[in-house]
N, C-alpha and C positions, 0 to 999 in steps of 0.2 A: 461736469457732473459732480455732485457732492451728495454725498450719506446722510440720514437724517435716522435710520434705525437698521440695526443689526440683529436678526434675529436665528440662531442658531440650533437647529432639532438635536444633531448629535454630530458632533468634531472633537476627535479626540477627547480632552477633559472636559469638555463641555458639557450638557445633553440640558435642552431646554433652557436654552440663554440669550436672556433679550438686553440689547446695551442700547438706550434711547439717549435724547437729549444732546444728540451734537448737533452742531453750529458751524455755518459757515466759519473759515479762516482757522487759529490751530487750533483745535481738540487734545486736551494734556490727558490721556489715558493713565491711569493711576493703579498699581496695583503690588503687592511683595512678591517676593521671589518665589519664581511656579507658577503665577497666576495664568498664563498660559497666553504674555506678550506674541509669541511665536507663531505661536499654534493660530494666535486669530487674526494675526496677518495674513498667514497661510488659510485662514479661512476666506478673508476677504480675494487673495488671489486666483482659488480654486469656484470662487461661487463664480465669478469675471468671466474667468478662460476656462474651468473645466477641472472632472475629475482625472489624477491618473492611475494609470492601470498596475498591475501587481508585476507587470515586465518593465514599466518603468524604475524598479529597483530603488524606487524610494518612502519616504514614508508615507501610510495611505491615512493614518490621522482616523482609525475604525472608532468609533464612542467606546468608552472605555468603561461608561457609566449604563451601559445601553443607549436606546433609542436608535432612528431611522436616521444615517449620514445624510448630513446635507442641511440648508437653512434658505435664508432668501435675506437682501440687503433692500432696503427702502431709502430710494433716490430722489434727487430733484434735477434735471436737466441744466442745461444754459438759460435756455428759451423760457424757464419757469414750470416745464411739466414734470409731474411727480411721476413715478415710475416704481416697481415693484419687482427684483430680479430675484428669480429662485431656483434652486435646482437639486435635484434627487437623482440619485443612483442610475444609471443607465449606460449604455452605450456609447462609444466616442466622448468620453468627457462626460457624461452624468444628461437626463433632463433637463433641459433648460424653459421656464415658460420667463415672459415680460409681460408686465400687467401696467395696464397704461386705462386714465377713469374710460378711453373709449374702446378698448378692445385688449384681445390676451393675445402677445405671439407667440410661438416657440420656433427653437433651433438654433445653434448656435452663429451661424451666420446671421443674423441677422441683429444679434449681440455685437460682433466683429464689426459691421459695421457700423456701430456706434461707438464704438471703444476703441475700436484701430489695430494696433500690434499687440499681441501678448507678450511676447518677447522684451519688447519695449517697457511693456506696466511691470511684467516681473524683475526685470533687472534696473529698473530706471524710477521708477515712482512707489514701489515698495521693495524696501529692503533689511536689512538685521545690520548687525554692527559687522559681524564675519562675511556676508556678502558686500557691504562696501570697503573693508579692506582686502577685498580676492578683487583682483585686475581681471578675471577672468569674466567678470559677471559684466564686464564692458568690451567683450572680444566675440558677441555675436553679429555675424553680417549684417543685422539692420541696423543696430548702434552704431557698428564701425561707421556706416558707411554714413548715418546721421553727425559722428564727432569727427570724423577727419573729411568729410566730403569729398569731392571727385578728385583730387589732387593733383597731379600735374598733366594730364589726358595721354600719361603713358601703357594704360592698360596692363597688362603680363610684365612690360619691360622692368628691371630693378636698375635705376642708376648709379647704384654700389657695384654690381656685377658691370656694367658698361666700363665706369671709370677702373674698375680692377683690371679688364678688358686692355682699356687704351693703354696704362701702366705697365701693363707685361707686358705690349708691344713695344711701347718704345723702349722697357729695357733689353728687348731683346738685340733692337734695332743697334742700340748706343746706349754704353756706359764707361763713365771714368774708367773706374776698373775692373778687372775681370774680362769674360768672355765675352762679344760681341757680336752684331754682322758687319758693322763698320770699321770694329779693330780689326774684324778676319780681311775684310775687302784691304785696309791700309797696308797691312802688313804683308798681303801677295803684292801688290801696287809697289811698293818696295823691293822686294824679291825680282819683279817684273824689272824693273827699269837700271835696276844694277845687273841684271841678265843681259840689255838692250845693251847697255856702255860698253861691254862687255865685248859685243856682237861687233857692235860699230866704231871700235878704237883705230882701225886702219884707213877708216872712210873717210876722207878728208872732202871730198862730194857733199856727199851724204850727208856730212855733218852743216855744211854752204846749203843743199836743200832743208836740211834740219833745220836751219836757224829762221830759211825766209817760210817755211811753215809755222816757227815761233811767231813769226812777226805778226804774218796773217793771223794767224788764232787769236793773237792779243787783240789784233785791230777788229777780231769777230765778236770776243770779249765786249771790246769798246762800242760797237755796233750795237751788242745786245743790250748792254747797259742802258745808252742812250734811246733804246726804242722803248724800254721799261719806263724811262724816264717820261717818254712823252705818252705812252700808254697811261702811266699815272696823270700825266697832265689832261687828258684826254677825260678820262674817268673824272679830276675833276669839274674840268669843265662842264662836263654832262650833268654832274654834279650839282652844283650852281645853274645850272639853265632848270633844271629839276626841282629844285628845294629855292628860285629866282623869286614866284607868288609869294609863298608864305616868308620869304625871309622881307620880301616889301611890307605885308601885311603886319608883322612883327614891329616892324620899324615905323610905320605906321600908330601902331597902336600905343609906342612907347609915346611918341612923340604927340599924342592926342594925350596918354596921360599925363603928361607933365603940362598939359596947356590948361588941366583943367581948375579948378579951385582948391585949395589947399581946405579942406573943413577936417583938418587936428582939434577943432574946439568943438566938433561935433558928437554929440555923445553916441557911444557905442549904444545897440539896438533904441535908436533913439526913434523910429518908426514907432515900434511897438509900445514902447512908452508914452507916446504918444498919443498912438490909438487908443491906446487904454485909460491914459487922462481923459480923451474926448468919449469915448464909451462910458468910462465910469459918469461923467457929467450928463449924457443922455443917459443914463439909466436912473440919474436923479431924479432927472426931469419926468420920464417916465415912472418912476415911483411914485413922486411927487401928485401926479394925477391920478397913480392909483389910488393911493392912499385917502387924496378925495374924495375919488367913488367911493371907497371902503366907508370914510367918515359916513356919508349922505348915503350908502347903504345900512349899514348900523342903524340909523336914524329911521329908515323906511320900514325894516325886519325888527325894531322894539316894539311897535305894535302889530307887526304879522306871525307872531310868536303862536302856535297851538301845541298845547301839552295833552298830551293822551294819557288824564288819570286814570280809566278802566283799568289799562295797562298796565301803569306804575303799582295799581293797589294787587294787583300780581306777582308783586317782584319773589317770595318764595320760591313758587311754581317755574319763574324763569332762573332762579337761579339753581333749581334741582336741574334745569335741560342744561343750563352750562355745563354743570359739574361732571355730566354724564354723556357730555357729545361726544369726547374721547372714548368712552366704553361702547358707547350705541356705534359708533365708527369701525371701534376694532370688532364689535360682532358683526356687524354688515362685512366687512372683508372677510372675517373667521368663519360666517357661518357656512357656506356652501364648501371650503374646503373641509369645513369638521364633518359635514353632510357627507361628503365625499370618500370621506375617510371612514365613518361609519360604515355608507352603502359597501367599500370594498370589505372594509374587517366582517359584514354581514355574510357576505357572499363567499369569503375564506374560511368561516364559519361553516356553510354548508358544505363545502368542498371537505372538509375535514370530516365531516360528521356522516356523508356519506363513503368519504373513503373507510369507517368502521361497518357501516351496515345502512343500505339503502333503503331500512325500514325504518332505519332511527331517527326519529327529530332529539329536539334541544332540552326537552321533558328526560325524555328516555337516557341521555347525555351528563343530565344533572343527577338523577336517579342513579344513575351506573356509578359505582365506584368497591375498589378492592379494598380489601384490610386485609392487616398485616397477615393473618392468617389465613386467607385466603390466596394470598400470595405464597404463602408457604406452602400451601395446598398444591397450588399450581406448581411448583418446583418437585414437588413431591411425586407428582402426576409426570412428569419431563422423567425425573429419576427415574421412576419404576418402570415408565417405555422404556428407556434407555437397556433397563438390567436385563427386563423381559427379554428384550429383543435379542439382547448379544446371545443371553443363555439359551435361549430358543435355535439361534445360528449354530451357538457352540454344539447343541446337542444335534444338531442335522448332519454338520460336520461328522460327528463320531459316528452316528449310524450311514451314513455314503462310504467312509471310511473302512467300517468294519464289511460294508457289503460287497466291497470292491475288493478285501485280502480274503473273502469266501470264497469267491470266483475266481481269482485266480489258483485258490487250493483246488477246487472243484477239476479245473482244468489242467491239474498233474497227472490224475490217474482215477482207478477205481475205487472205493467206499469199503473195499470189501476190508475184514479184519486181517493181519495181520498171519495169526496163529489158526485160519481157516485155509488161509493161501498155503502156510507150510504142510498144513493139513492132508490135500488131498496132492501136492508136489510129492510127499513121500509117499503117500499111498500110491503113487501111479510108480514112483521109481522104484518102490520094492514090487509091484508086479513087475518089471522090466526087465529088473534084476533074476526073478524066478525064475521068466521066460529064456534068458541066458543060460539060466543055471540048470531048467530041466533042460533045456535042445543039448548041451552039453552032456548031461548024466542018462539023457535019453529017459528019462522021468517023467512019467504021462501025468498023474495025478500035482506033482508038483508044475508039472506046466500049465495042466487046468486052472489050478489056484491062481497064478500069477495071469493067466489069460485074464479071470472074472478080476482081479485085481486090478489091471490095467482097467478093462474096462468100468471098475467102478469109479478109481479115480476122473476117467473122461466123463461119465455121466455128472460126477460129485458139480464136478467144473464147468457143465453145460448149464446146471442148475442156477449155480453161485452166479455167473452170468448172468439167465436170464432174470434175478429176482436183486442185482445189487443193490439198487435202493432201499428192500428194505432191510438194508443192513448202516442206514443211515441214521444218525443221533438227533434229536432237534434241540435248533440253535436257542438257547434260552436268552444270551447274552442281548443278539437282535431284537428278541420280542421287546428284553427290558430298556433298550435303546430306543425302539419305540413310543410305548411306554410313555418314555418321561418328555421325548418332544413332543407327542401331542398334547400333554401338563403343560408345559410351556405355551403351546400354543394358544391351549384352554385358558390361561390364565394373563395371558397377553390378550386375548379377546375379552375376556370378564373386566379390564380394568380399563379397556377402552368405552365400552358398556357404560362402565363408570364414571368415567369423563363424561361422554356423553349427555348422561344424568347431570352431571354437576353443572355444565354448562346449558343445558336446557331451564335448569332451577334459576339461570341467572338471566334467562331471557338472549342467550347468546346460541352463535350459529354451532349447530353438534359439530357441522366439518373440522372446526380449525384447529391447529395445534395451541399446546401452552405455551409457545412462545410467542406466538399471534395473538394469546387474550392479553399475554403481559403490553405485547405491542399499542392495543387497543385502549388498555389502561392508559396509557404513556400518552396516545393521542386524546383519550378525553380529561386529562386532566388539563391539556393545552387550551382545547376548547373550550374549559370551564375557565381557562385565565381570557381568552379573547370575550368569553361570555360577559365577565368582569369589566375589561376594557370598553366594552360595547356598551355598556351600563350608564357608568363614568362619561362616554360621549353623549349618552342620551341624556343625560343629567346637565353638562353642559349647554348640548343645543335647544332644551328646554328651558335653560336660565337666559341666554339669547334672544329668544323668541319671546320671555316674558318681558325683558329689557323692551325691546325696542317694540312691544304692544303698549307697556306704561307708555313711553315716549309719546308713541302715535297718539293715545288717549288724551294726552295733553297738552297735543298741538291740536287736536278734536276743539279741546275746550278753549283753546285761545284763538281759533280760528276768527272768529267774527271780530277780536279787535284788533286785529295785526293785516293788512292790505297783501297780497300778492303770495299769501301762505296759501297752500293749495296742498290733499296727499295726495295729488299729480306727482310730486318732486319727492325727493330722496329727503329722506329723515334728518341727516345732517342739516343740508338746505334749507328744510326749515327752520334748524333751529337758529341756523344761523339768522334766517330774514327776521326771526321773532326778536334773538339778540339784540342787533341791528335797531328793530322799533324800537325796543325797550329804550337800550341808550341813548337814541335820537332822542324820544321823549323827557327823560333825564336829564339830558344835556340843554332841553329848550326849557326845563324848569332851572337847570341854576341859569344857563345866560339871561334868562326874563330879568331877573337880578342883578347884571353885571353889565346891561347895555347901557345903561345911562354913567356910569364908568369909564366903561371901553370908550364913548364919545369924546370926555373931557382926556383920555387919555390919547387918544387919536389925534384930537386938537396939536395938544402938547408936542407929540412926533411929529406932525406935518411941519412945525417951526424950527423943530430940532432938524429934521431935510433941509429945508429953505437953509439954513446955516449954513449944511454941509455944500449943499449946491454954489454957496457965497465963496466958500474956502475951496472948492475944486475948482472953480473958474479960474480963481487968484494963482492957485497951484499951474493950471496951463500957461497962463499967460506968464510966469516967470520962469517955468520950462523954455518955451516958445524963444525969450530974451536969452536965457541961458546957451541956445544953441547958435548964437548969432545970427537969428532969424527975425525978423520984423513982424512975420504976422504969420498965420497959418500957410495962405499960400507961398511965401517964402519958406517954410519949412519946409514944406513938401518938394519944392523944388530941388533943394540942398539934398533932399534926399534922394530925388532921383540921379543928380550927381554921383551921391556916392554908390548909386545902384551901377549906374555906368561906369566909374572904378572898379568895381569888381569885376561885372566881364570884362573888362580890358586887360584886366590883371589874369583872369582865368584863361582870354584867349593870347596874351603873351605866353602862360605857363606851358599852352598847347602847341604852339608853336616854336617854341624852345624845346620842347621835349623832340617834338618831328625834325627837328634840326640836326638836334644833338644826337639822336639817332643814327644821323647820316655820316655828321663828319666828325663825331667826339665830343668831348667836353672842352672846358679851362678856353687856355689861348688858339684851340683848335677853333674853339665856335668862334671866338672875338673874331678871329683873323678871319673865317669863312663870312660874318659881317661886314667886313669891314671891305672885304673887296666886294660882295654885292652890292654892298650902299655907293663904295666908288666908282665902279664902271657899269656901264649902261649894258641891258640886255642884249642889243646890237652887236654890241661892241664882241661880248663873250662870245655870243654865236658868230662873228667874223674869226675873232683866235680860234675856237672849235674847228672851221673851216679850213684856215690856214696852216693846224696844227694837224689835220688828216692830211693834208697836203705833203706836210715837213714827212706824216708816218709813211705814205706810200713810199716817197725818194729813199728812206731810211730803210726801206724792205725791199728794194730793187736794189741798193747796194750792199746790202746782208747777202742777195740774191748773189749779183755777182760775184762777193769774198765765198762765198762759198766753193761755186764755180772754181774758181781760182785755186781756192785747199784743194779741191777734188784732182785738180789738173798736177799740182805738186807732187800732193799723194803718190800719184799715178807715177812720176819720175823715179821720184827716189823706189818707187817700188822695181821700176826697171832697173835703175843703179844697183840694186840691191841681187845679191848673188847668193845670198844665204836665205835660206827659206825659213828658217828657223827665225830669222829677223822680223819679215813679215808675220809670222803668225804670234809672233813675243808683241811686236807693235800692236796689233789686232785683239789679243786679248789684254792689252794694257788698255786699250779705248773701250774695254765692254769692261773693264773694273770700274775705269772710273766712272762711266755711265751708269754701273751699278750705284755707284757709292755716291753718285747726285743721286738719283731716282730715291736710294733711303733717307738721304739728307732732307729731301723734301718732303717723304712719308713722315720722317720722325720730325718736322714743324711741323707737319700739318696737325699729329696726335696731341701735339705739345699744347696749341693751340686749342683744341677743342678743349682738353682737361681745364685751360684757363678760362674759357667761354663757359665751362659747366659748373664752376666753380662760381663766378658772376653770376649765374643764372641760380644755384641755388642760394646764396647769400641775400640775390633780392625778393625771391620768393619767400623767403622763412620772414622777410621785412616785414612786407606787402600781400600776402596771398595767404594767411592764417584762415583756416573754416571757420566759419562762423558760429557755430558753436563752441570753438577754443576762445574766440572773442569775448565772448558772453561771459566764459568759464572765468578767465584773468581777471576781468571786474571784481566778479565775487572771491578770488582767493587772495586780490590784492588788498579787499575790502577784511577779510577773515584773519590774514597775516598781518594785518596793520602796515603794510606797506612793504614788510620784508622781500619779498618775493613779488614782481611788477608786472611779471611775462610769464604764459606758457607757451611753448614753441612746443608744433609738431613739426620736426625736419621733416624735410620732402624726403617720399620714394621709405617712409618708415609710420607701422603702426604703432607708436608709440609717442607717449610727450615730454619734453626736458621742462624745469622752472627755471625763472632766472631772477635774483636777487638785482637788488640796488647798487653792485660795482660789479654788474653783468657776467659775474661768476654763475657755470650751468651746476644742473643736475638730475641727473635721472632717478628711475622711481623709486632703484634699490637704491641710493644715496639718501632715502630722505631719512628722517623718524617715525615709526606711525603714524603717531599722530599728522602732521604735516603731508603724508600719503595718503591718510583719511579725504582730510579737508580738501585737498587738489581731487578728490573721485567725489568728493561731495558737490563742488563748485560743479565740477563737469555733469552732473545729474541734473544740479540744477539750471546749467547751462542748455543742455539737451530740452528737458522740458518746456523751456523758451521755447527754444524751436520747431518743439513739435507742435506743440499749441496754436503756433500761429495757423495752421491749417486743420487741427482737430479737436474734440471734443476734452475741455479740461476735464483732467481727472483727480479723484483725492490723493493725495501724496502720502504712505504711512512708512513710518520710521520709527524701528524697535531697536531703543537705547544707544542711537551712535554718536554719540556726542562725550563718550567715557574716558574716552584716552583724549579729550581737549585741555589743557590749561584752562584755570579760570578767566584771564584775559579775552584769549578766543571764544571760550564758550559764552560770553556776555556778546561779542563783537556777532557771533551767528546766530544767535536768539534776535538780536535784533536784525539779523538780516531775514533770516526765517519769518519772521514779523513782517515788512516789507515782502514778501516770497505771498504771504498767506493771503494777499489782498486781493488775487486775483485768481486762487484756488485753492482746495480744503486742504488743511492740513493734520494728519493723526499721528502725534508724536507718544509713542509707550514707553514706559519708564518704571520702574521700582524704586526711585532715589527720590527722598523727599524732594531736597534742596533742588532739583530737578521741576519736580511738579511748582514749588513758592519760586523761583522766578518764571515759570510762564504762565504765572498768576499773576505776575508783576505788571506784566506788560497786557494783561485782559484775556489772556488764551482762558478757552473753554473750560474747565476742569471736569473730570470722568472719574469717580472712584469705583472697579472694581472688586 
């Protein structure tokens, strides 16, 4: 896949940026510092794979200039089809539609698979200079698992941990110095057997059975030795009856190579040179006859020549359609998305305009509008509810207030005054008093008085009772607390009245509040911008529409001299099939001119062939001698010669390797030769025979010494009166039993650490992924030779380099720059690889090539060069001298 236009709505600095005019192979993006290298990488990767989300915690690239995020890239497949990928704001990664001349898809799968991994294009095919110096941008699983491939089929295992594994075992087993289990076993083994001498110093028996059990042990010794011996012989033999074919086949093959023809004076790829002399000579020959027919075609088509003047005396008229197929193009694609965009901004248009008043259209919208002082009106109308209302609250307050400290006065007592209560208290106590005073003096007249005395106090007080109320004051304070909340009241409803007024004079709803008309204000002046914008499209899709009416008119008028123009077909189409006349036409008025030319010139070249065809003959035929060949089919045959030296050479190396496998290398193999070549099959399989024979006898008298020790054993155990002896003997035979059992644990460990050691030495040789393959081409091509190799050791994600006196180094060893270049190789090593099974894609690179020497950065331009032949490449830059050499070499140049 390769880019052909980039057209961007709104990404960060951008808003409405169209970048045309790239090319196949690299593309030199041009532009000063800010230009927004970054940013339109990061466009091209976001349009690909998708938007991210604000939990993504990175930058989301919002237009900073305004406009709608998001753009669309204009593609050209492998296969030739042209394609159109776009995407807008949405879900899971934004909209995605593909537009393709026969149909539109969406969704992003179906992106995926065209394009492949995202993981892959964002860390591998576009990068900044700061992501190819971070390692980390090459430590995702699908990368890894693309640059180090399947590795050794250990899955989970680590062969660091194993070999640390086997290491601590056998030091635990055995070590020079220090603490052991084989120093601890020697060192009891020792304790043990000077305890034994000890035991059996008086035994003079004992010591006569001791010695003929030395004997025997030794001669079991001897026994075992010799049955090892012939076990190995055994093993070999089997050996050789096993690897007996192919070692014939070998010896075979050598001995067919040496009988055959010595062709040292044969040239190397001397086949193909060959072929290619005899091809190049038939394709003379076949030239040669074309070029005939071409002559005596010339000759037939000088007078079959017809010029279509109608058409030529057109030429104005076709060359306004050239100049304008590009514009008529991009409005045939523009138009139904501007249509689109219209109908939506139409439709959001209504939505707004009934969210003010479902009476309102777009008249009443335009109509509608506040000034300053009418805005101030309305804040003025906001205050005054505001003041109304508290003061109104305030004064309710104080009158609930005061009427609630009345009532609980009210319900202390009675109203009556004061100085009316004292009043008639004394008046009833000076009758009381009388009544005392006449019963005492016996005083009738003074008794009477104080009698009607009492009793007028008791009538006073029946009175005052039943009439207390009206000895009650009226509340003034209440009334004027009234009073002023219902003013308030009054005056919070007069100015709502008011409002009301105001807002009917403007054609607006009485209900709403002033902050709802401010609100409304706010939305119509929105709608008076989408009004605007709606305009500006209709303006557009009107100059559109008149484009490609001229157009039509004018293929109208050239209809009848141009053959297969139809407005059946799409406007371009035609212009193109009318081009197309034109030119033909054109072209048959100069050649009418130039055939009787072309003739004598065709002559001339057919003579100039016949030469050539003289001198390629001459050239075979002193090849042919050259190779000590006589004639072609002797050639041929020398060379199937030397086709049969090479399998023989291949199936000796095969057969050598299955050998050496078995029994070694160097004098190991010769001699494993040399006795198959010397004795017969037969023969081997009769010693095999007689050599199991010799092993049974040898294991029937193992059998018997045993017996034998077991029988001694037995003796001296009777001789033996100390118990302590026996159980000293006993655990002296389970030490040393111990102390083989580890001696043979700790070769076996020893062993395998050297086997593991072999096994990754020849893997790091031979079993490099193939992508680290690809990579060392290119960083040995980059370093000029410095550096020959990249190794990844086995059982590690990581890669060492290695110089020309096989000195290594790892990644933190290098210089930047030289960490660059080894992550640069391996990106472009990768991309090899992936391509061989997907869809190429452009390659964009923002400014890494800064920390290169001059040396290197000439050596990677032109390797990038070479890189760019078989897919696009978009290198961004701010550095002149950057942009003039990959001018140098034909790159595309781009100024933004």
């Amino acid at each position: 896949m390769q880019l052909r236009e980039i057209h961007i709505d709104g990404f960060g600095i951008f808003t409405n940026k169209r970048i045309t005019g790239l090319a196949p192979g690299i593309n030199i993006i041009y532009g000063k510092n800010e230009f927004g290298k970054t940013t339109l990488l990061e466009f091209i990767r976001r349009i690909l794979f998708g938007f991210p989300t604000k939990r993504d915690n990175t930058n989301l690239y919002t237009p900073a200039q305004g406009g709608s995020l998001g753009g669309s890239l204009k593609v050209v497949l492998q296969n030739g089809e042209d394609m159109v990928i776009s995407r807008s704001p949405g879900p899971h990664g934004g909209t995605v539609r593909i537009s393709t001349p026969g149909e539109v898809l969406q969704g992003q799968s179906v992106l995926n698979h065209l394009l492949g991994n995202a993981d892959i294009y964002r860390n591998i095919y576009a990068f900044t200079i700061d992501e190819l110096h971070d390692f980390n941008t090459l430590n995702s699983d699908e990368v890894k698992n693309r640059i180090y491939g399947a590795g050794l089929g250990l899955g989970n295992v680590s062969l660091k941990e194993i070999e640390k594994e086997i290491e601590g075992r056998c030091s635990q087993i055995f070590r020079p110095r220090g603490s052991s289990q084989m120093g601890d076993l020697l060192e009891k083994i020792k304790i043990n057997e000077q305890e034994i001498l000890l035991i059996q110093k008086n035994l003079t028996l004992f010591d006569e059975l001791q010695e003929k059990l030395g004997r025997m042990l030794n001669q079991k010794l001897s026994v075992q030795s010799s049955l090892e011996d012939l076990e190995s012989g055994k093993r070999a033999l089997e050996t050789q009856i096993r690897l007996y074919e192919d070692t014939i086949q070998l010896l075979e093959a050598q001995n067919k190579l040496e009988t055959l023809e010595d062709l040292s004076r044969f040239p190397e790829n001397g086949l193909k040179t060959f072929e290619s002399l005899k091809q190049e000579k038939k394709n003379l020959i076949l030239r040669i006859e074309e070029e005939q027919s071409a002559l005596q075609t010339l000759k037939s088509n000088r007078d079959a020549l017809t010029v279509n003047h109608d058409l030529l005396g057109r030429e104005a008229s076709i060359h306004r359609l050239q100049q304008s197929t590009q514009s008529v193009l991009s409005a045939l694609q523009d138009l139904d998305r501007v249509q689109f965009e219209r109908e939506d901004l139409d439709m959001h248009i209504v939505e707004e305009i009934k969210s003010i008043d479902r009476d309102w259209d777009e008249e009443a919208v335009m109509a509608f509008d506040l000034t300053e002082a009418e805005n101030s009106q309305i804040n003025n109308f906001y205050d005054s509810f505001e003041s109304l209302r508290k003061e109104g609250d305030l004064h309710q307050d104080r009158l609930e207030s005061h009427r609630r400290l009345k009532a609980e006065k009210m319900s202390e007592g009675w109203n009556i005054p004061d100085w009316l209560k004292m009043f008639y208290y004394a008046f009833t106590a000076t009758g009381v008093l009388g009544i005392i005073l006449g019963g005492y003096f016996m005083n009738i007249p003074l008794l009477t008085v104080a009698v009607l005395l009492v009793g007028g106090g008791v009538f006073l007080f029946k009175m005052t009772q039943k009439d207390k109320d009206d000895f009650t004051k009226e509340d003034l304070t209440e009334k004027n607390l009234e009073r002023q909340w219902e003013q308030k009241k009054q005056e919070l409803d007069d100015k709502f009245s008011e409002w009301r007024k105001w807002l009917k004079a403007r054609n607006l709803d009485p209900s709403i509040a002033p902050i709802t008309t401010k609100n409304i204000a706010k939305t119509a002046r929105q709608v008076k911008t989408m009004l605007a914008q709606r305009a500006r499209l209709d303006e557009r899709i009107r100059q559109m529409e008149t484009l490609c009416k001229e157009t039509r008119e004018t293929i109208c008028s050239l209809e009848p001299l141009v053959k297969n123009v139809s407005l059946k077909y799409d406007l371009p189409v035609n212009i193109e099939i009318i081009c197309q006349a034109f030119d033909e036409s054109k072209a048959h008025r100069e050649k009418s001119n130039l055939l009787e030319n072309q003739c004598q010139n065709q002559a001339d070249k057919l003579a100039h062939l016949e030469n050539q065809l003289e001198n390629i003959s001459n050239d075979l035929e002193e090849f042919i001698r050259s190779s000590g060949a006589e004639d072609s089919m002797d050639f041929l045959h020398k060379q199937s010669i030397l086709d049969t030296q090479k399998l023989l050479k291949e199936k000796i190396a095969q057969k050598r390797e299955i050998i050496q496998s078995n029994v070694g290398l160097g004098p190991y193999f010769d001699k494993f030769v040399e006795t198959v070549q010397t004795v017969p099959l037969e023969e081997i399989k009769q010693k095999l025979s007689r050599l199991q024979v010799e092993l049974e006898e040898q294991n029937d008298h193992r059998e018997q010494l045993l017996q034998d020790i077991g029988e001694t054993l037995n003796e001296i155990e009777k001789l033996s009166s100390n118990n302590d002896l026996i159980a000293k003997q006993t655990e002296l035979e389970v030490l040393k039993q111990q102390l083989q059992s580890l001696a043979r644990e700790w070769a076996v460990y020893k062993g395998a650490l050297v086997l593991l050691e072999a096994a990754k030495q020849k893997y790091e040789k031979t079993r490099q992924p193939g992508v680290i393959r690809s990579a060392e081409n290119l960083f040995t091509q980059i370093t000029g030779g410095n550096y020959r190799r990249i190794i990844k050791p086995i059982d590690q994600d990581e890669v060492l380099i290695e110089n020309d006196r096989h000195e290594r180094k790892g990644v933190l060893e290098m210089s930047r720059g030289t960490r660059e270049q080894l992550y640069l190789a391996m990106r472009f090593g990768l991309i090899d690889e992936y391509e061989t099974r997907s869809e190429p894609l452009p390659a964009v690179m923002d400014d890494v090539f800064v920390n290169f020497d001059d040396e290197r950065d000439e050596r990677i331009i032109k390797i990038l060069n070479k890189f760019s032949k078989q897919r696009q490449v978009l290198v961004l830059t701010c550095h002149q001298r950057s942009l003039e050499a990959y001018k140098s070499i034909g790159a595309n140049p781009i100024t933004v």
